[in-house]
C-alpha positions as CSV (number, residue, x, y, z in Angstrom):
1,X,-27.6,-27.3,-21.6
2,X,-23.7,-27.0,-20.9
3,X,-22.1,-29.8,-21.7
4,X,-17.7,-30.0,-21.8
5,X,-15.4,-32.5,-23.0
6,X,-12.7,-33.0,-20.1
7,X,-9.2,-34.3,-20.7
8,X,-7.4,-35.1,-17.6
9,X,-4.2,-37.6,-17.1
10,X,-4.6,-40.8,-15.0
11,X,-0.9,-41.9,-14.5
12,X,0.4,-41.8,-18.0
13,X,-2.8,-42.0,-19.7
14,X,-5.1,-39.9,-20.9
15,X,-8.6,-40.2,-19.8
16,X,-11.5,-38.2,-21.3
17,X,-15.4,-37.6,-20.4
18,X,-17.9,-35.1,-20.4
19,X,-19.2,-32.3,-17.5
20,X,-22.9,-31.7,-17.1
21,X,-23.3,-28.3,-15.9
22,X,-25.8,-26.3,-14.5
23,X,-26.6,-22.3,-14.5
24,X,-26.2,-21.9,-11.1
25,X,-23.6,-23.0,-9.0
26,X,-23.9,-26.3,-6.9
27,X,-21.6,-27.6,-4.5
28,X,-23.1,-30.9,-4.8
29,X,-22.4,-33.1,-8.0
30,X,-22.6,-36.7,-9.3
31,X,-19.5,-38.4,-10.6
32,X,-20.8,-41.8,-12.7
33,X,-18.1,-44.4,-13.0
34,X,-18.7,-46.9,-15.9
35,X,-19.1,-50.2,-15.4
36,X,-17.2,-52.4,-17.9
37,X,-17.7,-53.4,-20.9
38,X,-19.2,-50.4,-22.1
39,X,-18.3,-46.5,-22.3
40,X,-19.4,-43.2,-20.8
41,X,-23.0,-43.2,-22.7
42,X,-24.2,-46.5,-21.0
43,X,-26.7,-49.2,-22.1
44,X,-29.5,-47.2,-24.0
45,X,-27.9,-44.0,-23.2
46,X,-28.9,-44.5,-19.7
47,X,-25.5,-42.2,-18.4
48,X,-26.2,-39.3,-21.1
49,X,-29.8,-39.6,-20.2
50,X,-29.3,-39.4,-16.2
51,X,-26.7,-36.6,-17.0
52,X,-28.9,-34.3,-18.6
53,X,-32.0,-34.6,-16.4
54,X,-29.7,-34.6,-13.1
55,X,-28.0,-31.0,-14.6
56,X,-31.7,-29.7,-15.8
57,X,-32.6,-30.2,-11.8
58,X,-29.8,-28.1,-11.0
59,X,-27.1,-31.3,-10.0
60,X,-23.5,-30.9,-11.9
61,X,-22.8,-34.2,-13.2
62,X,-19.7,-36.1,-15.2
63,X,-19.4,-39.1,-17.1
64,X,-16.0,-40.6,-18.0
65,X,-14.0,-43.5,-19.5
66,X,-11.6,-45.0,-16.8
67,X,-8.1,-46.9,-18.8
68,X,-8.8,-49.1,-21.3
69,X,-12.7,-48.4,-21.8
70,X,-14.2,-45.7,-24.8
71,X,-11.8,-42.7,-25.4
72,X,-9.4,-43.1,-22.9
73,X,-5.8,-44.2,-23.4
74,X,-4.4,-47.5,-21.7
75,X,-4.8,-51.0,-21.0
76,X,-7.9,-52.0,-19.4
77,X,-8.0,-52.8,-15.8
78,X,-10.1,-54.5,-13.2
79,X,-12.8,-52.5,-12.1
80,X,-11.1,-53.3,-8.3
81,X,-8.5,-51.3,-9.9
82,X,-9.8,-47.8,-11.0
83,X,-9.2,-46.2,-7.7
84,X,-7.0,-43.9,-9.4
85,X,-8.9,-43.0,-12.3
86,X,-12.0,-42.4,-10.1
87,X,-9.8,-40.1,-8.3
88,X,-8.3,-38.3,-11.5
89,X,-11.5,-38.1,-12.3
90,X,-12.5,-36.2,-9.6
91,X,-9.7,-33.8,-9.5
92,X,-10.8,-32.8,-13.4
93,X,-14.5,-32.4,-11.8
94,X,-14.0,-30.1,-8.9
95,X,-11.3,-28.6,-11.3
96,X,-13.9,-27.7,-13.9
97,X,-16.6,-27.0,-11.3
98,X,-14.9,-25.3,-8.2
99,X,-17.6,-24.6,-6.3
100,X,-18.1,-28.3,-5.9
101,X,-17.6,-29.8,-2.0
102,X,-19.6,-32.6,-2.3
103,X,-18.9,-35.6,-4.9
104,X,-21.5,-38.5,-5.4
105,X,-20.7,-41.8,-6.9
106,X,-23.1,-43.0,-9.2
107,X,-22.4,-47.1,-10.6
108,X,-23.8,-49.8,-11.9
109,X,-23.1,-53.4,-11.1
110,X,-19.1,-53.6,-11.2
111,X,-19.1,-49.8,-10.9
112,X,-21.1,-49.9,-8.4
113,X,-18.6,-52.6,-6.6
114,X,-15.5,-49.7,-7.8
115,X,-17.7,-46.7,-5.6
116,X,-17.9,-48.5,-2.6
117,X,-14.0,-49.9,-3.0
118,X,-13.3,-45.8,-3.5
119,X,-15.5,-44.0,-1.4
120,X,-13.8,-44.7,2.3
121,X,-10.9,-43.2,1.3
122,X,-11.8,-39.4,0.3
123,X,-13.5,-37.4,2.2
124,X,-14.5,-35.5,-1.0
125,X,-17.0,-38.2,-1.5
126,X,-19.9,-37.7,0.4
127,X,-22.8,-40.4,-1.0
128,X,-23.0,-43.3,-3.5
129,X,-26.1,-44.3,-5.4
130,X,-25.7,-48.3,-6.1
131,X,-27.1,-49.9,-8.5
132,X,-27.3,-54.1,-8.7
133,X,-23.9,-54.6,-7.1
134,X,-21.7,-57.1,-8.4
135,X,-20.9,-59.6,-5.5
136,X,-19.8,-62.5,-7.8
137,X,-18.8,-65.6,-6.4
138,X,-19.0,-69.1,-7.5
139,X,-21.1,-70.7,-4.7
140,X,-22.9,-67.5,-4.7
141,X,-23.9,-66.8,-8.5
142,X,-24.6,-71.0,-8.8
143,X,-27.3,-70.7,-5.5
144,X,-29.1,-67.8,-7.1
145,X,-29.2,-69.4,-10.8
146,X,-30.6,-72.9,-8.9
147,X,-32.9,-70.6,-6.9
148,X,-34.1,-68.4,-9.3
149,X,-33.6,-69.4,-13.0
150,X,-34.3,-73.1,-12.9
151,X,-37.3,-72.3,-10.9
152,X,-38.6,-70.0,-13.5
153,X,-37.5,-72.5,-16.0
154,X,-39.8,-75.6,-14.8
155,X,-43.1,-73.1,-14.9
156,X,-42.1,-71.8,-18.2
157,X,-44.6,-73.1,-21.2
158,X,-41.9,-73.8,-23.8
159,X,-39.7,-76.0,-21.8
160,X,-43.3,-78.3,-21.6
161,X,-43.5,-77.8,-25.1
162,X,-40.2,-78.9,-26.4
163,X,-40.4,-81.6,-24.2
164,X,-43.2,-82.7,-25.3
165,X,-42.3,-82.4,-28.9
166,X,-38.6,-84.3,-27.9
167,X,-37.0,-81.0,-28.7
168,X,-35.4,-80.8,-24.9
169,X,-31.7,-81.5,-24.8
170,X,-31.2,-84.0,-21.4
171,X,-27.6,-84.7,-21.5
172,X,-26.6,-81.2,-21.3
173,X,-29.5,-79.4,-19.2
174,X,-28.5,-82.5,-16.6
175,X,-25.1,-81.6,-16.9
176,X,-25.5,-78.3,-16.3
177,X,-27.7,-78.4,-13.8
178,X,-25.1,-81.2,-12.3
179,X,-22.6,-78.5,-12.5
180,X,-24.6,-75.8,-11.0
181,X,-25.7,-77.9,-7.6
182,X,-21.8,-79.0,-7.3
183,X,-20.6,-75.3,-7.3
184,X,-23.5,-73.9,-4.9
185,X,-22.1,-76.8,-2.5
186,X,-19.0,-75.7,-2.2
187,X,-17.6,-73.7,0.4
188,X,-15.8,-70.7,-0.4
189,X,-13.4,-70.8,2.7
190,X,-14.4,-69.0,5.5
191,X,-11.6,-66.6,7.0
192,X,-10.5,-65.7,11.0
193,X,-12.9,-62.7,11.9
194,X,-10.5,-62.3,14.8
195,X,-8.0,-61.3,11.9
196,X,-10.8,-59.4,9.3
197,X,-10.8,-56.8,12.0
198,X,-6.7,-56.3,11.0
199,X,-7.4,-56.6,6.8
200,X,-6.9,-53.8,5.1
201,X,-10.1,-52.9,2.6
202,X,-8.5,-54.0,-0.5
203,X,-7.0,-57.5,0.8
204,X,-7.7,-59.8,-2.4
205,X,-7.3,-62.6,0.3
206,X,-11.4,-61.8,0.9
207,X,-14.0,-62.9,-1.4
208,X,-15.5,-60.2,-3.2
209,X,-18.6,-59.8,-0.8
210,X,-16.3,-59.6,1.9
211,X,-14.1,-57.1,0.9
212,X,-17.2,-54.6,-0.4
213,X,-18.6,-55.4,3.5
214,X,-15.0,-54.4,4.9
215,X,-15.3,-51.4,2.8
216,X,-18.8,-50.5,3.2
217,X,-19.0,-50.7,7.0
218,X,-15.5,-48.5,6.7
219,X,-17.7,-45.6,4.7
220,X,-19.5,-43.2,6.5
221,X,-20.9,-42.2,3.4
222,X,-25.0,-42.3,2.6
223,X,-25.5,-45.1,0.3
224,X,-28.6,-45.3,-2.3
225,X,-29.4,-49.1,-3.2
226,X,-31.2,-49.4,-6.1
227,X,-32.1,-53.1,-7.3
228,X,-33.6,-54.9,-10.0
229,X,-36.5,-57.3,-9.8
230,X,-35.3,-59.1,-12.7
231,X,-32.0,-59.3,-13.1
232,X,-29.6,-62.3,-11.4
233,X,-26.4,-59.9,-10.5
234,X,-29.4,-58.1,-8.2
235,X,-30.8,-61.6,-6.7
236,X,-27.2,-62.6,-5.8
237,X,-27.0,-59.5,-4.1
238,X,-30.1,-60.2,-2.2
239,X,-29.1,-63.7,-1.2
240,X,-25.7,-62.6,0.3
241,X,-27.9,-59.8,2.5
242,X,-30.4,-63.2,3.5
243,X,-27.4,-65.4,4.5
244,X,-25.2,-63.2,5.8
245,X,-26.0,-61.3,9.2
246,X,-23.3,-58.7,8.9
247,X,-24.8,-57.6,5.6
248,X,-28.4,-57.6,7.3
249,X,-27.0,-55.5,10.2
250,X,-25.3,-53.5,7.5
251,X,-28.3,-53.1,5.4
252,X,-30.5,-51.6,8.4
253,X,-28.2,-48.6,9.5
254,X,-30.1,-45.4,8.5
255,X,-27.8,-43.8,6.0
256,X,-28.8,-46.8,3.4
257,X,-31.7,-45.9,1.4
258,X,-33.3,-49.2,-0.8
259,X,-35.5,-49.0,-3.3
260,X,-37.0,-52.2,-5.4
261,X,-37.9,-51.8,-9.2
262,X,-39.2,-55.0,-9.3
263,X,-40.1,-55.2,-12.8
264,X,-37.0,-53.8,-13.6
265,X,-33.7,-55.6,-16.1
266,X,-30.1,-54.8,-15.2
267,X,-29.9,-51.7,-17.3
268,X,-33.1,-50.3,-16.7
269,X,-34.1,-50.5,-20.6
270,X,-37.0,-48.8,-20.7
271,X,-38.4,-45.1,-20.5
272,X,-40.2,-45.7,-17.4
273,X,-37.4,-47.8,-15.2
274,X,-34.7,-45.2,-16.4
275,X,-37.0,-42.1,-15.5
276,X,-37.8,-43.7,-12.2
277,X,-34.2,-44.4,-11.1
278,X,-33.4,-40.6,-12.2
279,X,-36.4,-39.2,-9.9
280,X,-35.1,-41.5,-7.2
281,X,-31.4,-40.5,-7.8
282,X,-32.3,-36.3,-7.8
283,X,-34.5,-36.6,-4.4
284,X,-31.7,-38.6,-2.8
285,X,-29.1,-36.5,-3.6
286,X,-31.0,-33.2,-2.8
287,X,-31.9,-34.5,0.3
């Protein structure tokens, strides 16, 4: 298995990764951006793992720190903010692998928010495989925690139990849960959509849902949507696509693929989620 360290420059930093190659040349190839905090070998090794089987099916693939995260030189930015690394990062792949045309963006949560913010503006990139997109907002994040954490709270055995036992702490679960209802009632401002048609993609005026639509419905690219079935940044994702018809509409064009691991953490911690999201990755991209 080939496998090259990469130093390439990102303004006046030095970034560094690691290129996946293949024996035979493939002008198809999967760029994974990291999403913070971590580096370029991912929770559980996920990124080295979903490297090496993606280059042993004949798919180039590299892995690298943007500023601020692993190796690479800098102060950390925003992961709203890595256009230019993810484009550096490019460059030093097509560089190393020049019979590359094709680039696919591989993230996960904030990366995966990073790919779509990137991909509409080079044409080099040609797909993005998404995994539990990080669509964070307030009102948003407080609905899906009342919805689905509090629910799976009052069916769970021990809170019974510790409340039985006078173990359960009332002030602060009340307060909490206080806190929660006042921040899914909120609004979160609704803009003009006689104006979001004049936005450009990377207005920080927008939410953070609304700026990944803008960007999204920009992108001709393929999109693979991979989410979680137990995992809260996923569910939020899923209630923004309920509530919001745009993102419905969105969601149904034929380019999006979805699949549903419903068993499945953020990470994808074990063996079997990890494998599965690397067999649905290859087929995609192939196709």
């Amino acid at each position: 298995m080939m496998e090259d360290p990469v130093a390439f420059d990102c303004g006046n930093d030095r970034l560094f990764g690691i290129v996946h190659g293949t024996p035979k040349t493939s002008r198809r190839g999967v760029l994974v951006v990291v999403g913070g905090p971590q580096y370029r070998a991912g929770s559980h090794r996920q990124f080295v793992l979903l490297a090496r089987y993606l280059a042993d099916h004949g798919i180039p693939v590299m892995r690298f720190d943007y500023r601020g995260m692993g190796d690479s030189e800098g102060e950390r930015v925003p992961f709203d903010r890595i256009d230019n690394d993810i484009n550096a990062a490019i460059d030093a792949f097509t560089e190393h692998c020049p019979d590359l045309q094709e680039v696919v963006i591989w993230g996960l949560c904030d990366a995966a928010s990073a790919a779509v913010f990137y991909a509409c503006q080079d044409k080099r990139v040609t797909g993005m495989v998404l995994l539990n997109p990080w669509v964070f907002t307030e009102q948003g994040s407080a609905r899906t925690y009342l919805k689905h954490y509090y629910l799976q709270r009052i069916l769970n055995k021990d809170l019974w139990r510790k409340i039985i036992h006078l173990e359960f702490d009332y002030k602060q679960s009340f307060s909490s849960f206080l806190t929660m209802l006042r921040e899914a009632g909120s609004g979160n401002g609704q803009h003009d959509k006689e104006n979001k048609a004049q936005e450009e993609p990377r207005n920080t005026a927008l939410s953070l849902p609304d700026r990944m639509y803008e960007c999204l419905e920009r992108s001709t690219c393929p999109v693979l949507l991979i989410l979680s079935g137990n995992d809260l940044t996923a569910d939020e994702f899923r209630e923004l696509i309920k509530s919001d018809r745009r993102w419905q509409k969105l969601m149904k064009q034929q380019r999006i693929t979805r699949y549903d691991l419903n068993e499945a953490d953020h990470t994808f911690s074990t063996a079997r989620w990890r494998d599965q999201v690397a067999a649905w990755t290859v087929d995609w991209v192939k196709e």
